[in-house]
DRENDO-1510 file (C-alpha; in Angstrom, 1 decimal, always signed):
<recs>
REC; n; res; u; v; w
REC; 1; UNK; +28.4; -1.9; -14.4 .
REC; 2; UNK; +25.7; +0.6; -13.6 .
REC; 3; UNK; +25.6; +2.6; -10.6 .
REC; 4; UNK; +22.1; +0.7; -8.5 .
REC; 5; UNK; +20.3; +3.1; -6.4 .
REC; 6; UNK; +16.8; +1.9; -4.6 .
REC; 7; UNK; +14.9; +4.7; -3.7 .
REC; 8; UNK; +11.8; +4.3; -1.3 .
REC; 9; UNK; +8.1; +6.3; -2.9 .
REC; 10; UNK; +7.2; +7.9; +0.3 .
REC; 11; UNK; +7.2; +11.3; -0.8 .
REC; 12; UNK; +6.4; +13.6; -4.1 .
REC; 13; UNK; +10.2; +13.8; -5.2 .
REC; 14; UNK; +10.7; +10.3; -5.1 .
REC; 15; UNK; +6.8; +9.5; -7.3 .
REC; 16; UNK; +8.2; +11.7; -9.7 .
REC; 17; UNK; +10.5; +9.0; -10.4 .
REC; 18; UNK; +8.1; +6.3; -10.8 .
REC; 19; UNK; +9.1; +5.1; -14.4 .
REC; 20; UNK; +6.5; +5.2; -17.2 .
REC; 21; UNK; +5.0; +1.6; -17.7 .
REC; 22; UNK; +6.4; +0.3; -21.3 .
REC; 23; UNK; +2.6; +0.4; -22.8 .
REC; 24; UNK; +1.8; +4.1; -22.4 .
REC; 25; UNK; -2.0; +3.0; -22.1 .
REC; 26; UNK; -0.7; +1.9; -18.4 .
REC; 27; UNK; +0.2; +4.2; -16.0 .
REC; 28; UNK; +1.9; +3.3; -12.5 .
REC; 29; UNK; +1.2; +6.1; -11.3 .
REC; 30; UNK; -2.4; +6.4; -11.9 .
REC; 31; UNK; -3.0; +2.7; -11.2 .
REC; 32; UNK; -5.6; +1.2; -8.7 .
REC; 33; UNK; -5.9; -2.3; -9.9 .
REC; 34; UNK; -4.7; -3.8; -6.8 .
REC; 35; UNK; -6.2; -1.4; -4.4 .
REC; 36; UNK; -10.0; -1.9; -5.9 .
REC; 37; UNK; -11.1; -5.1; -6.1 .
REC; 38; UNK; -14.7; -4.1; -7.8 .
REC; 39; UNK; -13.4; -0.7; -10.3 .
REC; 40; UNK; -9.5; -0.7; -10.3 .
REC; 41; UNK; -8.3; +0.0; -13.4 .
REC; 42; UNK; -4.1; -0.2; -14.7 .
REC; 43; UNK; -5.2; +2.7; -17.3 .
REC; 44; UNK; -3.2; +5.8; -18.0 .
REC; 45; UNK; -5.3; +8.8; -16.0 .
REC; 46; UNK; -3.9; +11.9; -16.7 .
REC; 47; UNK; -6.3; +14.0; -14.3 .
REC; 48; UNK; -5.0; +12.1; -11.1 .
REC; 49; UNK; -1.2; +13.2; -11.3 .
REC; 50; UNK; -2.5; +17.4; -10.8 .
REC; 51; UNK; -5.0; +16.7; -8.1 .
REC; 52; UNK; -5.4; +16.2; -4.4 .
REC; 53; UNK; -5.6; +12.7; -2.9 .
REC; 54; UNK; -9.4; +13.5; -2.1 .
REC; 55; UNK; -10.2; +14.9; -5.2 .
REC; 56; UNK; -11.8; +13.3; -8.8 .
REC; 57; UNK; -12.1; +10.5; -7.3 .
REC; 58; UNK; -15.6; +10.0; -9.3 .
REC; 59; UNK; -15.1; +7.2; -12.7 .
REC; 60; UNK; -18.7; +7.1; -12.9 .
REC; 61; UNK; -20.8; +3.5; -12.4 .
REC; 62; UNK; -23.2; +3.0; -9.6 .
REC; 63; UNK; -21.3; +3.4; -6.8 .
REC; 64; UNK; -20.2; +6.9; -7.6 .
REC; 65; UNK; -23.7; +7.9; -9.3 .
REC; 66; UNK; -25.1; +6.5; -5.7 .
REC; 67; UNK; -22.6; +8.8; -3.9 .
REC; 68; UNK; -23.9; +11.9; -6.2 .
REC; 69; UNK; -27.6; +11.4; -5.0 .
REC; 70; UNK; -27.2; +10.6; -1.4 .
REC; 71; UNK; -27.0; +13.6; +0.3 .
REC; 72; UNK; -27.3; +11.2; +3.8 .
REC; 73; UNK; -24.4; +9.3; +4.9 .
REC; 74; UNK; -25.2; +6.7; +8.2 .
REC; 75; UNK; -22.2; +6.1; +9.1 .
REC; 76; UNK; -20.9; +9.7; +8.9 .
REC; 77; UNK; -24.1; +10.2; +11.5 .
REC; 78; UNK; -22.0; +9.0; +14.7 .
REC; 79; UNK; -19.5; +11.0; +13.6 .
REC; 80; UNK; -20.6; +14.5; +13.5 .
REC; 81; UNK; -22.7; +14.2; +16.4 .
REC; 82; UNK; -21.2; +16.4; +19.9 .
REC; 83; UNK; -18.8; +14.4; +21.6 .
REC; 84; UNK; -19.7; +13.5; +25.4 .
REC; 85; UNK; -17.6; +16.1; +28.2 .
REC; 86; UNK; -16.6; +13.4; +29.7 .
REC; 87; UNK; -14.8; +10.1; +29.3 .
REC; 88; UNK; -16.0; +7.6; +31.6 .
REC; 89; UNK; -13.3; +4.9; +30.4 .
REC; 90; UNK; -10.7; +7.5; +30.4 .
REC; 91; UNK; -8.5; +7.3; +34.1 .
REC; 92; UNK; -7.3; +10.5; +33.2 .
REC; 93; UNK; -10.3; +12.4; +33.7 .
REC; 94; UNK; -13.2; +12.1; +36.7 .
REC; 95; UNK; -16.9; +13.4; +35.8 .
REC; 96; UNK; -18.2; +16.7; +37.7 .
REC; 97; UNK; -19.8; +20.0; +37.3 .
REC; 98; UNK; -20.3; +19.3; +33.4 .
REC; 99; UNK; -17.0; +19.0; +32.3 .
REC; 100; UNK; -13.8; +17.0; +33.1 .
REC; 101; UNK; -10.9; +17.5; +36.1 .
REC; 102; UNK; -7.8; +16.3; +36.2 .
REC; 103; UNK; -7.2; +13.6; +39.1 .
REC; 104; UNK; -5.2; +14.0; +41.4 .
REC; 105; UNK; -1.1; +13.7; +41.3 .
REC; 106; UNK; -0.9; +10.3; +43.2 .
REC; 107; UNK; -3.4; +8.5; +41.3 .
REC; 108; UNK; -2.0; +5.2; +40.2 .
REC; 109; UNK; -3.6; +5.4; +37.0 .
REC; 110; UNK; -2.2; +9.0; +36.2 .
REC; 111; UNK; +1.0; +8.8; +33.4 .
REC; 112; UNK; +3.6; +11.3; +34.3 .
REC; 113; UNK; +4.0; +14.3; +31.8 .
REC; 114; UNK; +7.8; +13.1; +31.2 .
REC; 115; UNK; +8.9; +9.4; +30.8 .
REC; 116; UNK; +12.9; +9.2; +30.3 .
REC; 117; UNK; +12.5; +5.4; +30.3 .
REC; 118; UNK; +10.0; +5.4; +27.4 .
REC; 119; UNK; +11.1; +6.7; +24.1 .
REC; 120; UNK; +8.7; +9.8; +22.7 .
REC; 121; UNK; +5.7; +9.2; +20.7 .
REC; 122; UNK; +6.6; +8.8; +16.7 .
REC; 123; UNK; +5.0; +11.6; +15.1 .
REC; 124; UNK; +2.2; +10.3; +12.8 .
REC; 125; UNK; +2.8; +10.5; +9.0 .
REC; 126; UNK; +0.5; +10.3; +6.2 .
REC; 127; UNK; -1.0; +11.1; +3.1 .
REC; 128; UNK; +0.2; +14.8; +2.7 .
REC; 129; UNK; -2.1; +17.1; +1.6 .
REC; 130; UNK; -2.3; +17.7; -2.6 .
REC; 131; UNK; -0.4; +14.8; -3.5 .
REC; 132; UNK; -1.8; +13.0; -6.3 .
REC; 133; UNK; -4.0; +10.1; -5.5 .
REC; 134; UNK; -1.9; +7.1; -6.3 .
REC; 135; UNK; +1.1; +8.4; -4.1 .
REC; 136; UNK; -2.1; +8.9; -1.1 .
REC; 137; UNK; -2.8; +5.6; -1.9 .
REC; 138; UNK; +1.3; +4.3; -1.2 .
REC; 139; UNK; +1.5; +6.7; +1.8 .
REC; 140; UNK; -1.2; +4.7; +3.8 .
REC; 141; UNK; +1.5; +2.3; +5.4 .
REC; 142; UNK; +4.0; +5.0; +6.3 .
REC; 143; UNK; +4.3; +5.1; +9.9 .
REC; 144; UNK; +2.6; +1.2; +10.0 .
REC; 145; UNK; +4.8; -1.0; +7.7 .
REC; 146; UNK; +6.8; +1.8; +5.7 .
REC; 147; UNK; +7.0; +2.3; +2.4 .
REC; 148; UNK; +4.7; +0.2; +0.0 .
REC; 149; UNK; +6.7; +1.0; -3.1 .
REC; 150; UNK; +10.7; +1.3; -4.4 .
REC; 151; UNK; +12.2; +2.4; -7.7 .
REC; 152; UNK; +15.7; +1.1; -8.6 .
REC; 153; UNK; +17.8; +4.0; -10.1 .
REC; 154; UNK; +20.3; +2.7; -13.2 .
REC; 155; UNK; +22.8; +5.1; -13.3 .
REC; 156; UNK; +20.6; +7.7; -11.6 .
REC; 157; UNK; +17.4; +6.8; -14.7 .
REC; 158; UNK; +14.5; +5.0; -13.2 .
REC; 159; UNK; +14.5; +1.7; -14.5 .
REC; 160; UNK; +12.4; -1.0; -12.6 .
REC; 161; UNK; +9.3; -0.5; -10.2 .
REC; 162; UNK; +7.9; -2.3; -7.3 .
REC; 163; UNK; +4.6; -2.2; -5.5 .
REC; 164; UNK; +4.3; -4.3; -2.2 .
REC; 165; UNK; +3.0; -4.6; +1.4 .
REC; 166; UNK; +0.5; -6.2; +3.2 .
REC; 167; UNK; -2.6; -7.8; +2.5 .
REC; 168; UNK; -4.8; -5.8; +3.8 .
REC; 169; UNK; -3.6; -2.9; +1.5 .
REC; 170; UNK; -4.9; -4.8; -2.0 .
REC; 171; UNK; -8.1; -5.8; -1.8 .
REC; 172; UNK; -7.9; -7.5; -5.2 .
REC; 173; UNK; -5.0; -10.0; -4.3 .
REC; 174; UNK; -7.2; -10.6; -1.0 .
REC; 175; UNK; -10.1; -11.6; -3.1 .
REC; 176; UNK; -8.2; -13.6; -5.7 .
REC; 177; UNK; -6.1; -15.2; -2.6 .
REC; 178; UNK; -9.5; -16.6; -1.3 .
REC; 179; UNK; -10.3; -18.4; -4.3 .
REC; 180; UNK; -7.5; -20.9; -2.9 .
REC; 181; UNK; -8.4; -22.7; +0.7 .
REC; 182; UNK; -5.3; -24.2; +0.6 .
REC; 183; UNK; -2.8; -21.4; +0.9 .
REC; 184; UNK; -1.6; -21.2; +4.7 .
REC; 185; UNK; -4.1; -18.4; +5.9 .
REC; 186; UNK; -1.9; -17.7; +9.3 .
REC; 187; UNK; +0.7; -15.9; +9.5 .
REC; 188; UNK; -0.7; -13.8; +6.2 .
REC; 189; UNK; +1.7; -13.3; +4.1 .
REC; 190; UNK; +2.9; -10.0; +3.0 .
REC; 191; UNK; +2.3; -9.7; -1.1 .
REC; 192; UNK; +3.7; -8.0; -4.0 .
REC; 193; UNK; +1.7; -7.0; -6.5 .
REC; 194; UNK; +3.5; -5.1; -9.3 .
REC; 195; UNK; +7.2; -5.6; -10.3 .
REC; 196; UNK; +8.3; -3.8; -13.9 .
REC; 197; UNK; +10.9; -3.0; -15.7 .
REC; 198; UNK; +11.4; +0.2; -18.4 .
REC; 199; UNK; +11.4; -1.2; -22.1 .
REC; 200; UNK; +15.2; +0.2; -22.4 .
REC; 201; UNK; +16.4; -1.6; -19.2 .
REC; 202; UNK; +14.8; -5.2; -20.4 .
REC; 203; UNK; +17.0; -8.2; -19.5 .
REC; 204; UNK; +19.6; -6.6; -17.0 .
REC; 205; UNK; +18.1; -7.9; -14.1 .
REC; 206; UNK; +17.2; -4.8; -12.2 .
REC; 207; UNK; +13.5; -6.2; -11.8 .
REC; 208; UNK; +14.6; -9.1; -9.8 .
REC; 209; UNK; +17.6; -7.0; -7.6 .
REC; 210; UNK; +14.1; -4.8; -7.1 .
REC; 211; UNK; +12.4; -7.9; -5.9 .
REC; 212; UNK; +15.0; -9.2; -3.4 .
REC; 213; UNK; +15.2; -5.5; -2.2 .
REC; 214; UNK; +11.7; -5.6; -0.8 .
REC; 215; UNK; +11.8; -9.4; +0.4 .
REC; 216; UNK; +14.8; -8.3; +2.4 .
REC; 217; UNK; +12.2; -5.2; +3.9 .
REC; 218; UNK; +9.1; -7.2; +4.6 .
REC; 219; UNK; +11.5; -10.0; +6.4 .
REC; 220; UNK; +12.8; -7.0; +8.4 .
REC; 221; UNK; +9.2; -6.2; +9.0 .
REC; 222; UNK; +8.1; -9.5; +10.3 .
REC; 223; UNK; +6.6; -11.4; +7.3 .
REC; 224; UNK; +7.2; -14.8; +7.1 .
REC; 225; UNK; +6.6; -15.0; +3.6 .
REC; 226; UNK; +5.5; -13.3; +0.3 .
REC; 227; UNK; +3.2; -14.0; -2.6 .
REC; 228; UNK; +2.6; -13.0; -6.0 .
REC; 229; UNK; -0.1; -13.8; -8.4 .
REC; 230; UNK; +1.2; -13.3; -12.1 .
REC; 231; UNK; -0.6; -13.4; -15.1 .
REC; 232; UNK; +0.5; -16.3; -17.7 .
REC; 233; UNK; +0.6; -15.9; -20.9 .
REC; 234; UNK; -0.1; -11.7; -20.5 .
REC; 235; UNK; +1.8; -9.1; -22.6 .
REC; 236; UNK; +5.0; -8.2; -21.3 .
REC; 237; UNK; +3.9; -4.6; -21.3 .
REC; 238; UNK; +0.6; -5.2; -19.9 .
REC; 239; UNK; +1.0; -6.9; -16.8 .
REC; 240; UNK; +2.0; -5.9; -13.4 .
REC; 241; UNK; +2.4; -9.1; -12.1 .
REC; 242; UNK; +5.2; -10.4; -14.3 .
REC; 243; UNK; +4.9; -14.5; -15.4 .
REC; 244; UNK; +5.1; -17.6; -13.3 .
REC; 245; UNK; +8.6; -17.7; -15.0 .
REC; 246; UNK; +10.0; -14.6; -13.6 .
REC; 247; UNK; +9.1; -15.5; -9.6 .
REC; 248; UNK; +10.5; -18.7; -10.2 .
REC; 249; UNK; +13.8; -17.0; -11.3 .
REC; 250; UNK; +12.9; -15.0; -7.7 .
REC; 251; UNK; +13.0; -18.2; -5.9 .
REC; 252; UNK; +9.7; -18.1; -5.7 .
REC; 253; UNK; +7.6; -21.7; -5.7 .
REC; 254; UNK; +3.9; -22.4; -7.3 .
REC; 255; UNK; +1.8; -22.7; -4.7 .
REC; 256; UNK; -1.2; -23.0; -6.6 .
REC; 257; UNK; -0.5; -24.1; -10.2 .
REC; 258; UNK; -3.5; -22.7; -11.8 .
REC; 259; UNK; -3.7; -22.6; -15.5 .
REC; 260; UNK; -5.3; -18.5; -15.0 .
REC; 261; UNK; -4.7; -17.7; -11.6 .
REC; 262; UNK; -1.3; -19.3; -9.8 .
REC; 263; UNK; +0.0; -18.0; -6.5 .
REC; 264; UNK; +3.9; -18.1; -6.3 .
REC; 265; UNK; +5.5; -17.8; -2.8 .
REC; 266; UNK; +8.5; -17.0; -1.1 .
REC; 267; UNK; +9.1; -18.0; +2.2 .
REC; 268; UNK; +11.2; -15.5; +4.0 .
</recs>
């Protein structure tokens, strides 16, 4: 028996372990299928593992030529303009003299500076600064729903992968999720959208221990259930959504039995 380790991505040492996808013209690590509905690609990107989260961002096509020529951005406008002195909403702070006072020490409205009652503020974590732009991409629930992707360790080797989280996180499940009215559209389910396995680790079962890893987490996290949208009749190596088959073994059901598109849920 091999010694099972999950690991949570939520930092560069644990990306580094991201296994290579068994079809080297994939890349997890470089993938953005389910994050871009419109340009997400699965391909192998090279140039994304060395650079910040903010930078090479640009794969050409309209959008990006449009973003090259458009030196004026509306809606970054608001943003740069001076900020008002004063908060007029804020209890905190009373107008006067062009600038803001504190209020007095009995107002009702005023928090006190030290609470024992109420536990202190989480500190706010985020993309880090540099990291390659898939790993920004999994960092965007930390400090909201956690981690949004686990690698199962066989005997300390990464050997199965896992991408999950909410819907609002994949804009591509969202958009291939409305294609179905009759899915239950409240409470949204949370979604999973790649599960993989190294060619060498093949048949062991560490993809589905992987799944019932992260059911167990987004159960902890409130979901009610979780859904997948495999690809039938894909490659082995090239899809990230496994085959109606595998969720099935998962104790997953077809919710929508389509032919190209089917939705298999789990109800947690």
């Amino acid at each position: 028996m091999a010694d099972i380790r999950i690991v949570e991505v939520t930092d560069a040492d644990a990306f580094e372990l991201v296994p290579p996808c068994a079809d080297p013209a994939f890349d997890h690590r470089s993938c953005d299928y389910w994050e871009n509905a419109e340009t997400g690609s699965k391909a192998a990107r090279p140039s994304w593992l060395g650079r910040g989260a903010d930078e090479g961002r640009d794969e050409g096509g309209p959008a990006s030529a449009a973003r090259r020529t458009s030196a004026f951005n509306p809606f970054l406008e608001e943003a740069s303009r001076p900020k008002p002195a004063v908060n007029p909403f804020d209890p905190r702070a009373v107008a006067g003299g062009g600038g803001s006072k504190a209020l007095p020490v009995d107002n009702p409205f005023a928090a006190p500076a030290d609470n024992p009652f109420v536990p202190p503020p989480r500190p706010a974590r985020g993309p880090r600064a540099g990291a390659p732009r898939k790993l920004a991409l999994l960092q965007r629930g930390l400090g909201v729903a956690g981690t949004y992707a686990k690698v199962l360790l066989a005997d300390g080797v990464p050997a199965a992968y896992a991408q999950f989280g909410p819907l609002s996180a994949y804009p591509r499940a969202l958009a291939l999720r409305d294609l179905y009215p009759q899915l239950p559209s409240s409470p949204l389910p949370a979604v999973i959208t790649c599960v993989a396995t190294t060619a060498e680790a093949r048949r062991m079962g560490y993809a589905r221990r992987l799944v019932e890893a992260v059911c167990a987490d987004l159960a902890d996290l409130g979901f009610t259930a979780v859904e997948a949208y495999p690809e039938p009749g894909a490659p082995a190596d090239a899809t990230s959504a496994a085959s109606p088959a595998f969720w099935q073994a998962a104790d997953f059901a077809a919710a929508v039995d389509d032919p190209r598109f089917p939705a298999m849920r789990r109800e947690l």
